[in-house]
N, C-alpha and C positions, 0 to 999 in steps of 0.2 A: 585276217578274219574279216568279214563283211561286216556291215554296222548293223544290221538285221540281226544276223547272227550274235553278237555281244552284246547287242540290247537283248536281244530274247534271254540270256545268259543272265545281263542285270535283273531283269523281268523274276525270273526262277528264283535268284537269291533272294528278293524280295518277299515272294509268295512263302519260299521254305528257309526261312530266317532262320531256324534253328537247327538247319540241315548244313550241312559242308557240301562244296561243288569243287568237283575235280575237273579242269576244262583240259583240255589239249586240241590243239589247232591241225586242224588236217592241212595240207597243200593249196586246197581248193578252195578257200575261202569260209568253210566251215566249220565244223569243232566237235569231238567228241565228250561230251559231259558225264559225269559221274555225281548224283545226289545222294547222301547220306547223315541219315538215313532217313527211309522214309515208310511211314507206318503203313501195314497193310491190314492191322485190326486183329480180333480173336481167332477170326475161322483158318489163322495161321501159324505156325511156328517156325523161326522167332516171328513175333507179332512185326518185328521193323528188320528191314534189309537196305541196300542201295536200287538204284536204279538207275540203268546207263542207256546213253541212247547219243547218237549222231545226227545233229543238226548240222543238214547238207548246205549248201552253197547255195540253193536256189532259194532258199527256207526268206520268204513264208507262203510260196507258191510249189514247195516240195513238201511232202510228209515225212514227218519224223518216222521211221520204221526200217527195222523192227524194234522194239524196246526189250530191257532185257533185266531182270530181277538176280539176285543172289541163287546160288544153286543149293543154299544148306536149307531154302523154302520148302514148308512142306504145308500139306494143310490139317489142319488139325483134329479133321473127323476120320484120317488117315488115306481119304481116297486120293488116288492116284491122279497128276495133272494129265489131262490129254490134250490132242489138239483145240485148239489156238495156242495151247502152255504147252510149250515142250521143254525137255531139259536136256544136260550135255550141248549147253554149248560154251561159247567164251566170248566175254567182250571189256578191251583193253587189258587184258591177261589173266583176267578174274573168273574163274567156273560159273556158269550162267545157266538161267532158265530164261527160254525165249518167249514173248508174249504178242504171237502176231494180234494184231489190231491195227488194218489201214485205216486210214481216213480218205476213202477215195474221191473226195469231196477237193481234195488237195490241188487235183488238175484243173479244179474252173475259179476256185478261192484261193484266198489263202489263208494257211493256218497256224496255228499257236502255240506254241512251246507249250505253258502253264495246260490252255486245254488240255494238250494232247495226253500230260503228263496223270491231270485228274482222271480223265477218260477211261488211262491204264487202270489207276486205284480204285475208280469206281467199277468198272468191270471185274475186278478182283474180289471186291465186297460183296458183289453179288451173285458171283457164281453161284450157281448149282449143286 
């Protein structure tokens, strides 16, 4: 695993101290993470799920994407996720709901583990 990579890894444990991180090391220098749990607030049921996502090789000049939520998420005024949230999918073998959000700012910067990961939860909070 790159040092980029396992710092940003330190980094996350840091920020979600009282979250568990499942890492696994891809081939390529970078790793698949798993946080749990991690709150996504009232407008959902359960209020807290994981979230998984693949910190590439190139990372902090690749984006994290796509990120991906527990699949037993639902929201709580009962309506239906659409796109950017889709569901039916799987990531590290676990039923998943997918949460596209690039950061296509990725190509000319470089970017953040933690941001990327608030970004998710904040766009979550504020749905619509």
């Amino acid at each position: 695993m790159r040092t980029e990579v396992s710092t940003a890894i330190e980094e996350l444990g840091r920020q979600f101290d009282r979250a568990s991180l499942s890492v696994r090391e891809d081939d390529k220098g970078g790793a698949y993470v798993i946080i749990e749990p991690v709150t996504l607030g009232s407008r959902y049921r359960p209020e807290s799920t994981w979230m998984g996502f693949h910190i590439p090789a190139q990372y902090p000049y690749a984006d994290i994407y796509p990120v991906f939520i527990g699949a037993e998420c639902c929201r709580a005024d009962g309506r239906a996720f659409v796109a950017p949230i889709t569901p039916g999918h799987q990531f590290e073998g676990r039923a998943a709901i997918q949460v596209s959000r690039r950061s296509p700012a990725a190509v000319i910067s470089s970017q953040n583990a933690i941001g990327k990961v608030l970004k998710i939860i904040r766009f979550l909070e504020t749905l619509p």
